[in-house]
C-alpha positions in Angstrom: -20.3 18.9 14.9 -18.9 21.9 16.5 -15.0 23.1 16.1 -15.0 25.6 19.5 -12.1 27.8 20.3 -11.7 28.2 24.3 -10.3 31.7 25.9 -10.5 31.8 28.9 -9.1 34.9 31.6 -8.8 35.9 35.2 -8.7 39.3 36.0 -8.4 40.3 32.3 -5.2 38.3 32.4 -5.4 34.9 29.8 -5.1 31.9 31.6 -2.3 29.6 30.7 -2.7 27.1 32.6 -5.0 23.9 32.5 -9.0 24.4 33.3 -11.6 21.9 33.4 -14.9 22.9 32.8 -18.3 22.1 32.3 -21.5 23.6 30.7 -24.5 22.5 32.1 -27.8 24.0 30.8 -31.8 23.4 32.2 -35.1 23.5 30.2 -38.0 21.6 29.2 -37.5 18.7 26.4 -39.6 20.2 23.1 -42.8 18.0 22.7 -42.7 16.4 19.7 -46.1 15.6 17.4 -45.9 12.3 17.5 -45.7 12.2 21.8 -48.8 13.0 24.1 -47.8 15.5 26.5 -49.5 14.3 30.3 -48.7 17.0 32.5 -48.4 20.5 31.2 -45.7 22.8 32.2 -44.8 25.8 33.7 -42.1 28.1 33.2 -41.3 27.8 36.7 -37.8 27.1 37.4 -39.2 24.1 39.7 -40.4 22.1 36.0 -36.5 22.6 34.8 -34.4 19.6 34.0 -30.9 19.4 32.5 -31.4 18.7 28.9 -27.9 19.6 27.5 -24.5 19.3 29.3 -20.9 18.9 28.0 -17.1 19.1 29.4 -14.0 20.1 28.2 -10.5 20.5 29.3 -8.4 23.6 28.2 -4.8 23.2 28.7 -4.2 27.1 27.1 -6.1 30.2 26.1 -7.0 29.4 22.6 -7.5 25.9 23.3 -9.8 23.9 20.5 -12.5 21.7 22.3 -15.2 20.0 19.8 -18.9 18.9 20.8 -22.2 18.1 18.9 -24.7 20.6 18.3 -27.9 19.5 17.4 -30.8 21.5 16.2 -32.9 23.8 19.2 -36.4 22.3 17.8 -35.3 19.6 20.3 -34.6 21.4 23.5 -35.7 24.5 24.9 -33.0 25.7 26.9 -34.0 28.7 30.0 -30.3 28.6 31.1 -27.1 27.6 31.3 -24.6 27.5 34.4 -21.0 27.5 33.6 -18.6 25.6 36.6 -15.2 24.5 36.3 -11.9 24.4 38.4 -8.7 25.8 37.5 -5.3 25.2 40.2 -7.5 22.6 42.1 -10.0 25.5 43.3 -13.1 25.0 41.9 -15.2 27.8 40.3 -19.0 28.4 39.2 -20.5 31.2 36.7 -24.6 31.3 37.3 -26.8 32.3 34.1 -23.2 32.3 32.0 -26.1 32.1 28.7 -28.9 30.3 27.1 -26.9 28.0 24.9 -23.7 25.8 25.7 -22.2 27.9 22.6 -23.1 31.4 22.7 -21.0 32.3 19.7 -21.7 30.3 16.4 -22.0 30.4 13.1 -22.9 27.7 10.6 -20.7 27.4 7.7 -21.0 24.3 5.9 -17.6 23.1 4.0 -19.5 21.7 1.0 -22.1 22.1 -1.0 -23.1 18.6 -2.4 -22.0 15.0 -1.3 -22.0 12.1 -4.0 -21.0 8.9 -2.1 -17.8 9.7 -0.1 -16.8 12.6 -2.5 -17.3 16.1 -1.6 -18.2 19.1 -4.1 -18.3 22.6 -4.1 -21.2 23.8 -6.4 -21.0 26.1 -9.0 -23.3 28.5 -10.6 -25.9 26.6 -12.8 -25.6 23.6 -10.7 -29.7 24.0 -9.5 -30.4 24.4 -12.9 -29.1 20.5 -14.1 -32.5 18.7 -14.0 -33.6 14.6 -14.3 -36.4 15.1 -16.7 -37.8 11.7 -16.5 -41.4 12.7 -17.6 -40.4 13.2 -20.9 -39.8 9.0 -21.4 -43.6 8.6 -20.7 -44.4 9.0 -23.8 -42.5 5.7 -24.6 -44.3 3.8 -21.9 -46.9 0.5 -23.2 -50.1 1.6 -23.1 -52.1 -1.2 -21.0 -55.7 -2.5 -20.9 -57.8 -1.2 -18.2 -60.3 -3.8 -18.1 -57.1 -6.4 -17.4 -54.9 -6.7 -14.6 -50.9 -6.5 -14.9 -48.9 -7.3 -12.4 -45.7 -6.4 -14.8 -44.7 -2.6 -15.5 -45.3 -1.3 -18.6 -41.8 -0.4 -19.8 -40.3 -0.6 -23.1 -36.9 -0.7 -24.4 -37.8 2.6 -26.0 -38.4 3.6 -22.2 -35.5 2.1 -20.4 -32.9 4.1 -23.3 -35.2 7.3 -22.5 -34.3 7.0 -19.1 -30.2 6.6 -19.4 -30.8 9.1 -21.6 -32.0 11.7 -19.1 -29.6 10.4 -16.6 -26.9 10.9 -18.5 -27.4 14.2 -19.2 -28.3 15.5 -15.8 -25.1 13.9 -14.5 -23.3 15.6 -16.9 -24.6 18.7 -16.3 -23.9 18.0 -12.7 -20.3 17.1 -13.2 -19.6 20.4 -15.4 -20.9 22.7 -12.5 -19.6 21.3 -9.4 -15.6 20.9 -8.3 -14.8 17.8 -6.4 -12.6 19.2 -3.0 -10.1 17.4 -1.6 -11.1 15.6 1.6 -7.9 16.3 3.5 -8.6 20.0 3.5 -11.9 19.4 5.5 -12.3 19.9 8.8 -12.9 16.9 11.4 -12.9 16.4 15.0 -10.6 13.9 15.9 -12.9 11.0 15.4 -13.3 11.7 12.0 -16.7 14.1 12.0 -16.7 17.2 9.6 -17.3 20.4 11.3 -20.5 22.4 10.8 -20.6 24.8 13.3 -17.1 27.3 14.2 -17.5 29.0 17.5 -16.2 30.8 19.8 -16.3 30.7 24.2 -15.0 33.0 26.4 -15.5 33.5 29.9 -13.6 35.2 32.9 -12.9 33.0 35.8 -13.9 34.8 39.2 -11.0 35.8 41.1 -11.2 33.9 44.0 -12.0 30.6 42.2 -14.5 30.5 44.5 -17.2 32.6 45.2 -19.6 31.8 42.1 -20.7 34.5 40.4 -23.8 35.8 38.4 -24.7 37.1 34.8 -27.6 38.9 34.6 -27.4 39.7 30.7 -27.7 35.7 29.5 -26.3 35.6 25.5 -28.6 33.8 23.4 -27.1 31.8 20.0 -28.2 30.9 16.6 -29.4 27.8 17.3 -26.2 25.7 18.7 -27.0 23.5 20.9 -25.2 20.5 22.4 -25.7 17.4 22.9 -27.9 15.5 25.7 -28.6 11.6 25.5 -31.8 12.3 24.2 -31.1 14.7 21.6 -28.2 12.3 20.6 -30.9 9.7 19.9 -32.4 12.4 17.5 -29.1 13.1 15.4 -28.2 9.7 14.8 -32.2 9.7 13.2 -31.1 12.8 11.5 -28.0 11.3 10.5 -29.3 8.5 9.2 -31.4 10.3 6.6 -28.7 12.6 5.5 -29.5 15.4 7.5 -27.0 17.3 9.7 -26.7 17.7 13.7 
């Protein structure tokens, strides 16, 4: 999830009032191993789709807009047009970049998650290990020429095992600091924010007569969301990993 802060202008002069915009951006879908790819493709703008759009509405400069931001090994993004209308004129901005969010940076707010509680990690945290090898020793010692269908574990085995797992938690718990979940950032609908960024563009003049960059930003990798690459963070999410 993205927190993005919205400035917006007109002839060098912040714009006050409300302006609805959208970001809409064209590519090519990344081919994933597991899918056959049919038809090879050019980098002709003919073979582009929109694979990434979003909208916002900025009632002041400064305004906080939030959106999904998924990872770029999903979409492969040539452009991105910027159109919008502010005092019911409506306004375009061709080749505005090559990523919805042009300015990003990645800050996570945590370091480790342990059910619903947040930590922030200290130093010596990596170094608290579950050494469950060492209760091998204690493990029954079974006849190859017979089958088993039970494990071989002992009582000397299960204690090992509490043991170990009681020490590495401990060791945990003495090198991370639990954070207060109110002073985390969330988007309205309760999503903590990965991703702080920044958009700013210059509406033309004459609301208009659309207008053209010819220098198109590139970003670290923020990206946001289509249907399909929703489909992909709610996998992502599933396992624990992060949009």
């Amino acid at each position: 999830m993205a927190m993005t802060k919205v400035y917006i202008d007109q002839t060098n002069i912040p714009v006050n009032g409300t302006v609805t915009f959208s970001m809409n951006c064209y590519g090519r879908y990344t081919q994933l191993p597991w899918t056959k790819n049919t038809t090879e493709k050019t980098d002709s703008s003919n073979d582009l789709e929109m694979v990434s759009t979003f909208s916002a509405t900025c009632p002041e400069y400064g305004c906080v807009v939030y959106q999904y931001v998924p990872s770029s090994f999903y979409v492969n993004i040539s452009y991105c047009d910027l159109e919008g209308i502010y005092v019911k004129k409506p306004f375009s901005i061709k080749n505005f970049s090559r990523s919805p969010l042009p300015n990003c940076q990645y800050k996570p707010q945590y370091d480790d998650v342990d059910r619903k509680y947040y930590y922030q990690t200290l130093p010596g945290y990596d170094s608290c290990k579950f050494r469950y090898e060492e209760c091998d020793q204690f493990l029954m010692k079974l006849d190859e020429n017979k089958s088993h269908t039970d494990p071989a574990f002992t009582p000397e085995y299960d204690r090992c095992w509490d043991a170990v797992s009681s020490r590495g938690k401990a060791c945990q718990q003495a090198h991370r600091i639990k954070l207060n979940e109110t002073d985390l950032i969330r988007d309205p609908n309760g999503d903590i924010v990965y991703h702080f960024c920044e958009l700013r563009f210059s509406i033309p003049s004459d609301n208009v007569t659309p207008i053209e960059v010819t220098s198109v930003p590139t970003t670290m990798n923020a990206v946001s969301h289509s249907p399909v690459t929703s489909l992909y963070c709610s996998i992502l999410n599933f396992f624990g990993a992060k949009c």
